[in-house]
Structure formats: structure tokens, C-alpha cells
N, C-alpha and C positions, 0 to 999 in steps of 0.2 A: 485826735492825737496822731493818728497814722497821717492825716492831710499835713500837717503841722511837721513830719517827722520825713517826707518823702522831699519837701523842700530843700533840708539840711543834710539829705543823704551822702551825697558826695562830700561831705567833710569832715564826716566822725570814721570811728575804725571803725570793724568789722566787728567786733567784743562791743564796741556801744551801741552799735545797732540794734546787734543782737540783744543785747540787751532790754533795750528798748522796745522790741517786740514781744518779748519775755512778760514785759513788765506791764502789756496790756490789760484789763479786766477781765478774766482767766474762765470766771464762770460767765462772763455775757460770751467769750469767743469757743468756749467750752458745747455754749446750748444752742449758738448760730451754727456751730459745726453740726449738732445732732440734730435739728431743724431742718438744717439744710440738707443734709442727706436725706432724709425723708421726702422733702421734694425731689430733691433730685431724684431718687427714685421712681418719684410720682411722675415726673417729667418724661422719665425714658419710656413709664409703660404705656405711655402715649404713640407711642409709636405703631404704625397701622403694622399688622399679618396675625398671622393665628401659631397656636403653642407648637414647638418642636412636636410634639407626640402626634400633631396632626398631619403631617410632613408626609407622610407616607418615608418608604425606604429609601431616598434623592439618595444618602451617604453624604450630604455635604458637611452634618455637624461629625458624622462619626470621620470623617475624613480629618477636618478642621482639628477634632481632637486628639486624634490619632497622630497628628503629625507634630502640632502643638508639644504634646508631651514626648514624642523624638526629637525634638529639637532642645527642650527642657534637660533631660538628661544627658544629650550629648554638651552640652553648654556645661552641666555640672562637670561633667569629665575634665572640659578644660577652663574648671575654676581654680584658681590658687586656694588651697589650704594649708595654712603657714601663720596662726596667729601672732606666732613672736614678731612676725614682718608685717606692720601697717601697711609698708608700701606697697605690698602684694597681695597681700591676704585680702578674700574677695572679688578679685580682679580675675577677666577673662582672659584665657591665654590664644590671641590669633592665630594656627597652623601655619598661617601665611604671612603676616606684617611681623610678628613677635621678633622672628631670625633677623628681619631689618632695622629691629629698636622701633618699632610703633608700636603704641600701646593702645589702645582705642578707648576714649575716655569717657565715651556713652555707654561701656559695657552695664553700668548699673542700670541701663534701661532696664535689661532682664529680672530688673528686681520685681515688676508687673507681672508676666508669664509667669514666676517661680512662686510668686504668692498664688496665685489662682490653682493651680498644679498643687500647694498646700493643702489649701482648701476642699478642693473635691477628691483628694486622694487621702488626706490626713499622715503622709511621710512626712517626716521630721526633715528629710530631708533637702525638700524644698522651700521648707519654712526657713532653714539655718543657710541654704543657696540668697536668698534675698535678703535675708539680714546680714551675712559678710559682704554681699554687693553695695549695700545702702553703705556700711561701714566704710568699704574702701574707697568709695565716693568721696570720700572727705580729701583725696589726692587731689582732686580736680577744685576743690573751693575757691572760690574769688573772693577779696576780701568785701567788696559788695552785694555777695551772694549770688554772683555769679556762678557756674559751673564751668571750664573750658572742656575743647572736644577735645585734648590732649593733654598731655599732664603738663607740658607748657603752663606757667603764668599767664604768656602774652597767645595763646593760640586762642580760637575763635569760640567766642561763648555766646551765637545765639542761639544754638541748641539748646540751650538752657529751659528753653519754652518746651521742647520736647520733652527732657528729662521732668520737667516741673508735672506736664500730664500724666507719666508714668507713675508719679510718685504720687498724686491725687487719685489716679485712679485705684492704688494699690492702699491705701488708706482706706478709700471710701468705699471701698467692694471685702476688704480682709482686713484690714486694720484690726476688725477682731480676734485676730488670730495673735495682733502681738501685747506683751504686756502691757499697762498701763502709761510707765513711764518710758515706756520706747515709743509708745504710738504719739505720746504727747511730744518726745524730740523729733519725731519724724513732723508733726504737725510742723514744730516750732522753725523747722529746717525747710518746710513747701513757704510758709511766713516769710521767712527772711528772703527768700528766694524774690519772691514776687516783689515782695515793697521795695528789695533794695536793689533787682536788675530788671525784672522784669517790666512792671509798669513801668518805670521811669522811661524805660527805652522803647515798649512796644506801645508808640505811641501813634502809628498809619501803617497803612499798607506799602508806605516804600520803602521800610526801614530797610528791607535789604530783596533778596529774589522775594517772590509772589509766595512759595511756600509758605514761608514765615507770616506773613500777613496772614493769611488764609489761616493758621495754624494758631494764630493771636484769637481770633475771634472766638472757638473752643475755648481754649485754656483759660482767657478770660472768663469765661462763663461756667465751665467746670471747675474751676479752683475758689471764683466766686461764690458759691455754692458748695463746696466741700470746707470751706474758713471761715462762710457766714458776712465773709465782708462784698456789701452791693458795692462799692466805688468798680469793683471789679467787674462785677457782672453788669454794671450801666456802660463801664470802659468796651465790653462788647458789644453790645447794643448801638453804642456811639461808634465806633469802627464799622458794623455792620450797612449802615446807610449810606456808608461809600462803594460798597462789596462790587455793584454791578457798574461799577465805573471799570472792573478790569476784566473786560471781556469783550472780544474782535465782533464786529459785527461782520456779515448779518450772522456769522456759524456759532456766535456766542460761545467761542476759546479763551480760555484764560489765560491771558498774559502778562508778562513781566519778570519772567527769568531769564534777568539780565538786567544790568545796570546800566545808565539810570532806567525807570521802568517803562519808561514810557516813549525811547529811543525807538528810531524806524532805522530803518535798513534803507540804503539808498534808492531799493525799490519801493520801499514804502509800509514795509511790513514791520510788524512788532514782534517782540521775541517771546516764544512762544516752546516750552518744553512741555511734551505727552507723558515724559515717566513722573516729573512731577506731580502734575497737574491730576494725574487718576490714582496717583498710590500717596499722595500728602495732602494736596489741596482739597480733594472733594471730599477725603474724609474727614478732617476737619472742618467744611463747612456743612456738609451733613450732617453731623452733632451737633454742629452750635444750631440748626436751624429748628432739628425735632427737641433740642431742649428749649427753643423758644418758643415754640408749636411755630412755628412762621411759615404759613400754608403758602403766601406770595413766591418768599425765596423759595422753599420748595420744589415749585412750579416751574420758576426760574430757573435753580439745578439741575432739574428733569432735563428742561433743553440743551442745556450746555451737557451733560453727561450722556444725552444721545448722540450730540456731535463727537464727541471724545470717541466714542463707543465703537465708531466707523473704521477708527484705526485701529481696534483688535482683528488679529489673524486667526482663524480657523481654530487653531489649535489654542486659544486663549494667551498669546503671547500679546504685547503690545508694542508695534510699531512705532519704536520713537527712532527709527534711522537717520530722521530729517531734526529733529529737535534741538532746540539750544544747547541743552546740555546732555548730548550724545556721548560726551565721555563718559559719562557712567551709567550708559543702555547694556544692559544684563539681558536681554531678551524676554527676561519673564517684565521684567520692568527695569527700575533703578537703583543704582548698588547699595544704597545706606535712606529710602527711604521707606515706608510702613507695610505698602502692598494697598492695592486697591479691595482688599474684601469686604472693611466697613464701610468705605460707603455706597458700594454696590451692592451689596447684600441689603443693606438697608432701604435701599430705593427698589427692592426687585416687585414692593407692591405697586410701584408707577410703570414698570415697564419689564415683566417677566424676562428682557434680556438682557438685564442690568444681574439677575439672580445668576444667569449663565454666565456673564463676563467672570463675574466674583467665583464659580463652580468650575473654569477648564482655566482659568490662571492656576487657581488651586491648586489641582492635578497638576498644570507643570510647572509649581512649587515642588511637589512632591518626584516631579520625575527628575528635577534638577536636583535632591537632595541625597545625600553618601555620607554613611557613618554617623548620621544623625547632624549633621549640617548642609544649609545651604549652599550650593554653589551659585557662581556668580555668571551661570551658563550652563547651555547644553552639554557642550562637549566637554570639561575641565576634568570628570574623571578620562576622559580617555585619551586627554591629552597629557597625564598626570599634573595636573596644575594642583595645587591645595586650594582651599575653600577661604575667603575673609568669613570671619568670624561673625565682622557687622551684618552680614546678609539678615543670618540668622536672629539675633539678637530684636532685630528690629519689625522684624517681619514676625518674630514671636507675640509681642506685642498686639497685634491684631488679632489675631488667633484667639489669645487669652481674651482681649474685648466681644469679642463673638462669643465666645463660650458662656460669660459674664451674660450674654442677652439671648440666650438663643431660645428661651420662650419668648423675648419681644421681636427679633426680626421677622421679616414677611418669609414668606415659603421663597425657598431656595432651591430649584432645581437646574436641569437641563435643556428643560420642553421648549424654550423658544430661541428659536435661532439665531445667533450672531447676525449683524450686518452685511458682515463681510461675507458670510458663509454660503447667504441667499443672495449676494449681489449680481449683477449683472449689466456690462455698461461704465460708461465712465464718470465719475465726479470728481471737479476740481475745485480745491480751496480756494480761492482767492488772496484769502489772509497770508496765505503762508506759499503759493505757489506749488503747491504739491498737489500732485494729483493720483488719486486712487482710480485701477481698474478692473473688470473682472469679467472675465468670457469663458465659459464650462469649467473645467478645474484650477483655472490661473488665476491667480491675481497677481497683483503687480502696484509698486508703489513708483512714483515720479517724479525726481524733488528739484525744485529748481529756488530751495529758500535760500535768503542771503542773507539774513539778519544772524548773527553770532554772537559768540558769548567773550564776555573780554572779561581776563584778569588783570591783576597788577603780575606785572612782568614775566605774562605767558602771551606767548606768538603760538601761532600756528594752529589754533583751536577751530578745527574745521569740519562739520557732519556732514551727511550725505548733502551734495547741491550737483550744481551742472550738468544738469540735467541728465542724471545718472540714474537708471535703474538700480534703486535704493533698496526695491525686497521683489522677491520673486519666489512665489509660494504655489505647488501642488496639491491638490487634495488626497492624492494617494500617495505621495513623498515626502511632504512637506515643504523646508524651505529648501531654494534652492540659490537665491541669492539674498545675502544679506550686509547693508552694509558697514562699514564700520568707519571711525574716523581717518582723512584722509592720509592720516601720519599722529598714529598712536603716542598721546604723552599724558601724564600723571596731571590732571587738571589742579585736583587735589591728591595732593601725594599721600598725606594719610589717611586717605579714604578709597583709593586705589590702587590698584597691585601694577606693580612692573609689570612689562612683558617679558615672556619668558620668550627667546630664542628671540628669532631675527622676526623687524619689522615689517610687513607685506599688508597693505590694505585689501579687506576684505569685497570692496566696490568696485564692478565693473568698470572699465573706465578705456580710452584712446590713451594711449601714453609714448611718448618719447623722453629719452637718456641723452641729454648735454651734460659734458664732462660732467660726469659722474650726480648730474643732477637732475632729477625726474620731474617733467613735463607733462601733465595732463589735465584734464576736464574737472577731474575734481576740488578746482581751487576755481573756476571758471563763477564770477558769483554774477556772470550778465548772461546765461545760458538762455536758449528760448527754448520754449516748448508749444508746439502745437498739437493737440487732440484731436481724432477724429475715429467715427466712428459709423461704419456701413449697415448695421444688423448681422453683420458677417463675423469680421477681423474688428479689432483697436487698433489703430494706427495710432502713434508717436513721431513725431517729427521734432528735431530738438537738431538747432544750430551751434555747437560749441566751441569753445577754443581751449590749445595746452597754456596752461600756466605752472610756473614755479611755486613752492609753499608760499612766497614771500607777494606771493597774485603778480609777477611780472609774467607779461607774456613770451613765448618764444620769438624772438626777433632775427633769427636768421636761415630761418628752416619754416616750411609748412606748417599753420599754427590753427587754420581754421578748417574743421570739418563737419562734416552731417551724419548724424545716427538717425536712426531709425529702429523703433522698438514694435514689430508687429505679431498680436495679440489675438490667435483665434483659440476654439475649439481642443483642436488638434495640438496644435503647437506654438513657439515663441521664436520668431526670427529677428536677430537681431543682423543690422545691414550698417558697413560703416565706408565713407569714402570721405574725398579731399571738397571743401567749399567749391572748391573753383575747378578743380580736373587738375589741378598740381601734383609732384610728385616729389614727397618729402627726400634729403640727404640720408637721411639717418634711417632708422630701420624704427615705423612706430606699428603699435601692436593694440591688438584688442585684444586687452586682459579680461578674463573670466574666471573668475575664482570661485569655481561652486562648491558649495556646502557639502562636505562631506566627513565625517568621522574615522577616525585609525579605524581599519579593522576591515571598512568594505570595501569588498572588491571591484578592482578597476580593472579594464579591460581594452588595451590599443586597438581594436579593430583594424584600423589602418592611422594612414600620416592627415586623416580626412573624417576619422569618428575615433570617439571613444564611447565607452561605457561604464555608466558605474554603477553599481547593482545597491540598490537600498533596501529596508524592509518591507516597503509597500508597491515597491519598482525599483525599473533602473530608468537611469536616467540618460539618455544619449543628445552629445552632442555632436554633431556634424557641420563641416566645414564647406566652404571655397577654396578654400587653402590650407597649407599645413600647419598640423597643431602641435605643438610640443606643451609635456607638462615641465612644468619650473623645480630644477633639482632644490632639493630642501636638507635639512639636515637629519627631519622626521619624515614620518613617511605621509604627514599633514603637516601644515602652516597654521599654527592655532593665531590669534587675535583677541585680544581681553574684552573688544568691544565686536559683536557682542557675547563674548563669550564662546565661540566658534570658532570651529578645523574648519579650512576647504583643501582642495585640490586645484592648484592654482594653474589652469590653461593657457597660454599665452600662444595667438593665431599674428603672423607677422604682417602688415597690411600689406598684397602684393607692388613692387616699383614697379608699375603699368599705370596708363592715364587714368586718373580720378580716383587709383587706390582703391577700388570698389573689393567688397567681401564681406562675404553673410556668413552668421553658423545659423543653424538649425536646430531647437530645444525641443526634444518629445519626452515622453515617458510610458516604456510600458511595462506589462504587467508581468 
């Protein structure tokens, strides 16, 4: 009947569909539901590590829950309670999109978090949090059973797959909590969902970016198994045997965010995003892989999630300054997707620094969060920015699935070191042209990727490239450069916040001003870079040229130079002159805009050093030449991406032959 009934879907209403699903054989889809949860259960305690209680005192569950249920309650705050209004009632109020008319139309995701948070608290009041959420979900329906991510009819509904897990997983883990004939509408509403948008549409891995694929193969399998119907969970299986078709070789990255998926860059590289790929893709193929026991993939993910693993920073941030989709690089990860804790937490029995990624993200979940919501960065309280609401929402979700397992995950601690934290020396991708370095407390990222991310009728979507020192990280400081898009814009406008005050990219960069139009390295997508490396210093050698946003090059002024990024011990020199020994018209400049927060103190030494005093040092920059800081409006230049104030220094290249001039980056104590 459902085979028979997905043929004809596109030409009945939405009432006959439904209907039609309604009208299935009630106790055979009644008893595959309670079957199937029983495996499925069986399925997850398959999962290798030993009980929370053996944990010793790590703090990762009491963390995870602690913060869980602050984020739970701060969401209740900003729920609508208004029964007499449909259109509201239920519905989460954003601090920060609301005032602009965005409504966020995945807020019923938190209907998952608020049932769990029922459950082990027994407050009523997070029980009646996810039942006005599921209710006011019915704004977003499509007459296919679609959901959109806006209250829009026509806005974009493949999220749909996302909310569909939500609401499977909150069925299949509490369902008991709600009456009889509500658990049966909510069943009857994941039903319609599935037959009448989901499968039809999630039919490979190219339907849209890699996330969604990656996210297909779960849900398939989870909801197959929470409704009892195989077509679904074979629909995974069948998706599944293409999986390792999208992964770079040899560093086995996952790509494809980007359209079409399978596009190279003129250099030859494929498009390739890090916030995706650790906080949506792996956790979704994680799940789909221990609910099939599938030891092969597994093994498979192991290695691809040790390469991922390499771009985490000390401090458990994730380095996506170079990534497709750097517009919505949050620093802890990505604006609106899950978080990397499921499927690193899950994997920490293959590789105890899978346990650590998922354990110092955490914490700076926690350090980024204010008033019981996520921010979308480090600095947003002290920039007074408000918080997207989605952060939290989404990222709660995870939280509550850990809590849900946390006598099946492996042990979860500290004890094994980051990649980055022990590295030493240089490694370069290939796939993507980046290269990571690291010599006693520095490291240092190196991006020369070209491949980008296109919409329909967005210009200018540019992340770190040209061969720009992309992150520059401290072990007693932390960051000290990070970069951000080359000219900040709402890729997706209801999924990201304006900027607030004036635009200033946060990435080092050569820059020159034609009438009123800025010229530099960071639109450069033919940059070279060369690596070297004595046992001493890192050397960086990187050929670049100014370009306009629009990638025209400067054509009547000085346009080709050499940087150099050299990388010891002690300190970071960076050195910039002209290609050839020319001497530009115009006045161009080695912009450095280091990381810094309202509040710390700077210090002019002279027109040749400055100071800026942080918690774990200061940081001093010194010259060749004179530095001036850039008058601002605040007493920092904040940036949405990633979420970070600097102190933006601007050193003018001297007019003498070859333009030559170094600063000098130390840090002490």
C-alpha cells in the first residue's frame, strides 16, 4: 500500500495523504513500532565502552548535563505562551533575528532536549515546553508533509530530515511520557513526513550539500525502525554503499558542500567544509553505522575523522577559516548545525582523542554560553552582540542524545592529546591546499583553497585563501589571528545575523585603496605557497597578488608581492615586500588585526611596538616601521565570522625599493 501510495504522492492533497497513512493496518504499524524499538535499543547497546558510573570523575556527562538543562530552561524563557495564538504559541523567540521578522522555523527541534529534560527531572514543565513546540510546528507544514525552515510556504524544506530525527528520536526514547492519542498524532505526523517528502526526495547523496546525504542515511534507518516500515531502513542500506564515493583521497575528507558535488576548483580541488563535516556529517554516519554494527564503515570513519581531527585547535575549537562554508564558522564550529559531540564521543573507544575533541569543544560550548544561551562566538558578550537562538536549539539536541546513551558511550575524557596540541612541523593537504604548522607554542594555519561556495544570486562568498595566514594560535594566549570572510554577507540571511557596526575583515592580508575600492591578497584564488622547514624555524613563502572582490586584479599600480610567514620557537615574523623591487603609487599596508577583546589592555610602546596584555600574556607586536591602530567606533572591531573583536593594526609598506618590512610576534608572560 505505502509502495502503491508514494507513486501517486504528488497529486492528492495533503487531507488524502494523510489520510491514507491514517488508514494503514493500525495494529501491524502499532506492533512494528514496539518491535522496532526494542531492537533498536538492542542495536545501540551494541555500542563498544563501559557504564557512565565507571567513568571515573572526567565531568564530561555532569558537564554535558549541566549545560543541557541551562540551555533547556533558558529556551523555555524564550518560548511563546499564548494559547489563544496558534501562530505563536509554542514558538521560540530569537534575541537577535525576532526584531528583524525571522522566525526560525526549526525551533521545534527543541521538542527532543525538552522531552529528555521531562524525563529525568519529572517537571511538567518541560513536558508542556515540547508539546507547545510540536503544536506550533504545524506553521511550518507543507502540504506534502514537508516542514520549511521558515514560516515561508516556498522557503527551504530540507531540513525536514532533521526535524523528522528529532521527532523520532523523542517518540522512541519518551514517547512514554505522552498520552496515548498524542503519541499516536505525533507517530501519524513522523509517517506523513517520511512517505510524503522525505523518501521521495532523499533519494543519493547529491540531493543537495553532503550534509543532507550523510544525514539521509541515519534517519533512514532511525525512523525505519522507530515506524517498523524496512523500505526505509533498506533505503539506507542502499544509500550506504555509495558513502565512500565522497571522500578526497589520500586524507579521506569529506566533500561536497557545494554544488554540483562533485565540482573542482580550477586548481583541482573539491569543495570541502570542516564545520559541516564534524558537527552534522560524522554524526550522522556514526549512528547509521553502530545501528548497523557495520565494523568495515567504522574503520573507514576512524580514518577520516583522524584527518578531520588535525584541524582542531588546542583549545577544542575547530578550524574551519579555510572551508566552503566559512560563512557560518562560529569558532566553536557551525552556526545552525548539531555539534560534534555524537560522533566523537562515540568513536573515543577507536581513538581516546576522538573522547578529547568531543570534551574541550564542550567546555568552549560552555565558555561561549550567557544567560543560558549559546553565542555564536567568543567575543559576542563583550561585544554586546545578542545570541541566535538557533545556536542553542540545535546544539541541545546533541546534548540530550548523549544523555539518552551515556551508559552506552565509550569513556570520555581528557587524557589523550589533541593533534594539534603534540604537533610539531609541517603538514600539507593537498586536497584543499592548506597547510597546518607548529613549532613550540604556535601553530599556524596556511590557506591557499580556491574552490567556493556559489549560491543563486550571492557574489562575493569568499573564505580564507591567498595564501593568508588563516589562524595563528598561542598556547599561553590563544588565538591570535583568525580569519573571517573576505567581506562579510548573510550567505543565508535567516540563518545569520547582520553585522553589527562597520565591515573589517578579520584576515591578515597586503592591501591597497583604488577609489574607494579595496585591493588585496584575499580574493588572490592563484596564490603559491611554499613550505620549508630547517628543524629550527617554518618558513612560508607565498607569492600573491591584490585583487578586487569581483577577482579583478590591480592594473595600474603595483599588484604582485611576496610574504613570508616565519615560524620558530620564540616567535612569528611576518616579512612583506614588492615581486620585483617596485614601488607602489598608493600607500599599501600590512593589515594585522589581532584578536583581542573589549576590556584588554593595549599599550603604544612606541610608533614601532605595541602591547596587548591578555590573561595568559601579552602579546607584542613590533615593527620596521610605523604602526598605527585603525580608528573604530568601538574600542574593538567585532566580525560575525568568527564571531570575534580584534585590534586592528595597520603597518604602511615603506615607499623605498622593494617595499620591504617585517613585524615581530612574541608573547610573554
Amino acid at each position: 500500500m505505502m509502495n502503491g501510495l508514494m507513486t501517486k504522492l504528488r497529486s492528492v492533497s495533503s487531507e488524502a495523504l494523510k489520510n491514507r497513512i491514517m488508514n494503514m493496518d493500525r495494529r501491524t504499524f502499532i506492533n512494528r513500532t514496539f518491535l522496532a524499538s526494542a531492537g533498536f535499543a538492542y542495536a545501540l547497546s551494541g555500542c563498544k565502552g563501559v557504564a557512565f558510573e565507571e567513568l571515573g570523575a572526567d565531568g564530561f556527562n555532569e558537564l554535558s548535563y549541566s549545560l543541557l538543562k541551562e540551555w533547556c530552561d533558558a529556551m523555555i524563557e524564550h518560548q511563546v505562551n499564548d494559547p489563544s495564538d496558534p501562530k505563536t504559541h509554542g514558538m521560540l523567540r530569537c534575541p537577535s533575528c525576532e526584531p528583524l521578522g525571522v522566525v526560525h522555523g526549526r525551533c521545534w527541534d527543541a521538542m527532543y532536549p525538552f522531552m529528555h529534560m521531562a524525563k529525568v527531572t519529572g517537571e511538567k514543565k518541560y513536558l508542556d515546553a515540547a508539546i507547545h513546540a510540536f503544536e506550533w510546528s504545524k506553521n511550518v507544514d507543507g502540504e506534502d508533509g514537508r516542514w520549511t525552515n521558515d514560516l515561508s510556504p516556498t522557503s527551504w524544506a530540507g531540513t525536514t530530515v532533521f526535524a523528522a530525527i528529532a521527532l523520532a528520536e523523542s517518540i522512541h526514547y519518551h514517547g512514554d511520557l505522552l498520552p496515548p492519542a498524542l503519541l499516536e498524532e505525533w507517530k501519524e505526523r513522523l509517517a506523513f513526513a517520511m512517505e510524503g517528502y522525505i523518501y521521495p526526495t532523499f533519494t543519493n547523496f547529491t540531493y543537495r550539500n553532503m550534509n543532507y546525504g550523510m544525514t539521509s542515511l541515519y534517519a533512514f534507518n532511525l525512523i525505519g525502525r522507530v515506524l517498523g516500515e524496512q523500505k526505509y531502513i533498506d533505503r539506507s542500506r542502499e544509500l550506504a554503499k555509495d558513502v565512500r564515493n565522497y571522500f578526497t583521497k589520500p586524507n579521506k575528507i569529506i566533500f561536497g558542500e557545494g554544488k554540483p558535488t562533485h565540482r573542482k576548483s580550477p586548481k583541482g580541488l573539491l569543495q570541502v567544509d570542516l564545520g559541516y563535516n564534524v558537527e552534522e556529517s560524522f554524526n550522522n554516519l556514526v549512528l547509521y553505522a553502530h545501528l548497523e554494527k557495520d565494523e568495515a564503515l567504522l574503520q573507514f570513519i576512524t580514518e577520516s575523522m583522524n584527518c578531520h581531527l588535525e584541524f582542531m585547535l588546542p583549545d577544542g575549537a575547530w578550524d574551519n577559516s579555510w572551508g566552503t562554508r566559512q560563512a557560518k564558522w562560529s569558532y566553536w564550529g557551525s552556526r545552525t548545525s548539531d555539534g560534534c559531540q555524537t560522533g566523537f564521543s562515540m568513536m573515543a573507544d577507536r581513538n581516546p582523542a576522538f573522547g578529547t575533541a568531543a570534551f574541550k569543544n564542550l567546555e568552549l560550548l560552555k565558555q561561549c554560553t550567557s544567560n543560558g544561551l549559546l553565542h555564536g562566538g567568543p567575543h559576542y558578550v563583550s561585544h554586546g552582540v545578542k545570541p541566535c537562538i538557533h545556536h542553542t536549539f540545535a546544539h541541545a539536541k546533541v546534548l540530550a542524545y548523549l544523555q539518552d546513551h551515556k551508559h552506552e558511550i565509550p569513556r570520555v575524557d581528557k587524557s589523550a592529546p589533541l593533534p594539534r596540541a603534540v604537533a610539531n612541523g609541517v603538514k600539507k593537504f593537498d586536497e584543499l591546499d592548506v597547510t597546518l604548522a607548529a613549532r613550540g607554542p604556535w601553530r599556524a594555519t596556511i590557506s591557499a583553497y580556491d574552490s567556493q561556495y556559489t549560491r543563486a544570486r550571492k557574489r562575493h562568498i569568499q573564505q580564507a585563501t591567498g595564501g593568508s595566514l588563516a589562524v595563528l594560535y598561542h598556547d599561553k594566549v590563544g588565538t591570535v589571528f583568525a580569519a573571517s570572510m573576505a567581506k562579510y554577507m548573510q550567505v543565508e540571511p535567516h540563518n545569520t545575523q547582520p553585522q553589527p557596526g562597520e565591515e573589517f575583515a578579520l584576515t591578515p592580508r597586503i592591501e591597497t585603496v583604488k577609489d574607494g575600492l579595496a585591493f588585496n591578497n584575499l580574493y588572490d584564488l592563484q596564490a603559491d605557497v611554499i613550505a620549508s622547514d630547517d628543524g629550527s624555524a617554518i618558513r612560508f613563502d607565498i607569492r600573491m597578488g591584490l585583487y578586487d572582490l569581483d577577482y579583478n586584479k590591480l592594473d595600474d599600480d603595483v599588484a604582485d608581492y611576496k610574504v613570508s610567514y616565519l615560524i620558530s620557537g620564540k616567535a612569528v615574523t611576518i616579512e612583506a615586500e614588492t615581486a620585483n623591487g617596485a614601488v607602489s603609487k598608493r600607500a599599501t599596508n600590512l593589515v594585522l588585526p589581532v584578536i583581542s577583546s573589549t576590556g584588554e589592555p593595549v599599550k603604544i610602546v612606541s610608533d614601532k611596538r605595541i602591547d596587548i596584555k591578555k590573561p595568559g600574556g601579552t602579546v607584542v607586536v613590533e615593527s620596521t616601521t610605523p604602526m598605527k591602530i585603525k580608528e573604530s567606533a568601538k574600542e574593538r572591531i567585532f566580525n560575525m565570522v568568527p564571531g570575534m573583536e580584534c585590534l586592528p593594526i595597520i603597518m604602511e609598506l615603506p615607499k623605498a625599493e622593494g617595499m620591504k618590512a617585517s613585524c615581530l610576534i612574541t608573547v610573554i608572560a
